[in-house]
N, C-alpha and C positions, 0 to 999 in steps of 0.2 A: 466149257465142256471139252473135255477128252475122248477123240472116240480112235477105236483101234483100225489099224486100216481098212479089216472088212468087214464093220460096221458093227461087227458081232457083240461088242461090249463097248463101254461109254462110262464115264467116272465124273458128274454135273458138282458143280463146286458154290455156295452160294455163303453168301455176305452176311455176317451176324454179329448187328449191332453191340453187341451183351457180351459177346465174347470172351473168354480167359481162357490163358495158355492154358494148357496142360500141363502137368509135372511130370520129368521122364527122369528116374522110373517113378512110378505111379506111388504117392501116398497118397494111406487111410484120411479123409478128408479135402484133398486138397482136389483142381478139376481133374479129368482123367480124359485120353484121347478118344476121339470119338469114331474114330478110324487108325488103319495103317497101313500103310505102301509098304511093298517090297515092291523096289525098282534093282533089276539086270543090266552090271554095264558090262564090257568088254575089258574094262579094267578098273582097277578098283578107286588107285590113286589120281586117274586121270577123271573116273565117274566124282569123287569127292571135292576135286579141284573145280569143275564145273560147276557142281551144284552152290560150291563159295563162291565163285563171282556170280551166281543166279540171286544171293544171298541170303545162301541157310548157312549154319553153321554147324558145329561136330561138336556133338551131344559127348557131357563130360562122362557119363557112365556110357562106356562100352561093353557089352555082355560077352562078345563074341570077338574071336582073331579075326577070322575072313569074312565079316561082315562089320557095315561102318554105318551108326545110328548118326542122324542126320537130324538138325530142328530148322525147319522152316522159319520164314522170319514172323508167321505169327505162331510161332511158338507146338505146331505141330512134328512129333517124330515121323520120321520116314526110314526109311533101310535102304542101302545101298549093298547090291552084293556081285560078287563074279558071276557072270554066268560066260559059259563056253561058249556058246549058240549063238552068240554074236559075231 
């Protein structure tokens, strides 16, 4: 579980047996994500470098310049983007 420092919100992550990646981006047929993060770093190259040795990896379609689609290592996308307010 992930909770945010003032308890206000929480993100519980649970284990499935059955499991299949996703496909990013999404084809007709194939699984589809069943969530998505957008995570805020401070920077973008340094937020990307971390999440590779955490070991996800940098999703071959990128949609966007200042934002960097990210796959977990079970095969979940996430978003990595600048935010200022860091």
């Amino acid at each position: 579980m992930l909770r945010s420092p003032h308890g206000d919100m929480k993100i519980e992550v649970q284990w499935e047996p059955y499991h299949r990646s996703p496909t990013w981006p999404s084809q007709q047929g194939d699984p589809t994500m069943m969530m998505h993060l957008d995570i805020g770093v401070g920077d973008l190259e340094s937020g990307v470098r971390w999440a590779v040795e955490q070991g996800a990896r940098l999703a071959d379609h990128q949609p966007q310049d200042d934002v960097r689609v990210m796959i977990d290592p079970d095969g979940h996308p996430f978003c990595l983007f600048p935010d200022d307010t860091l």
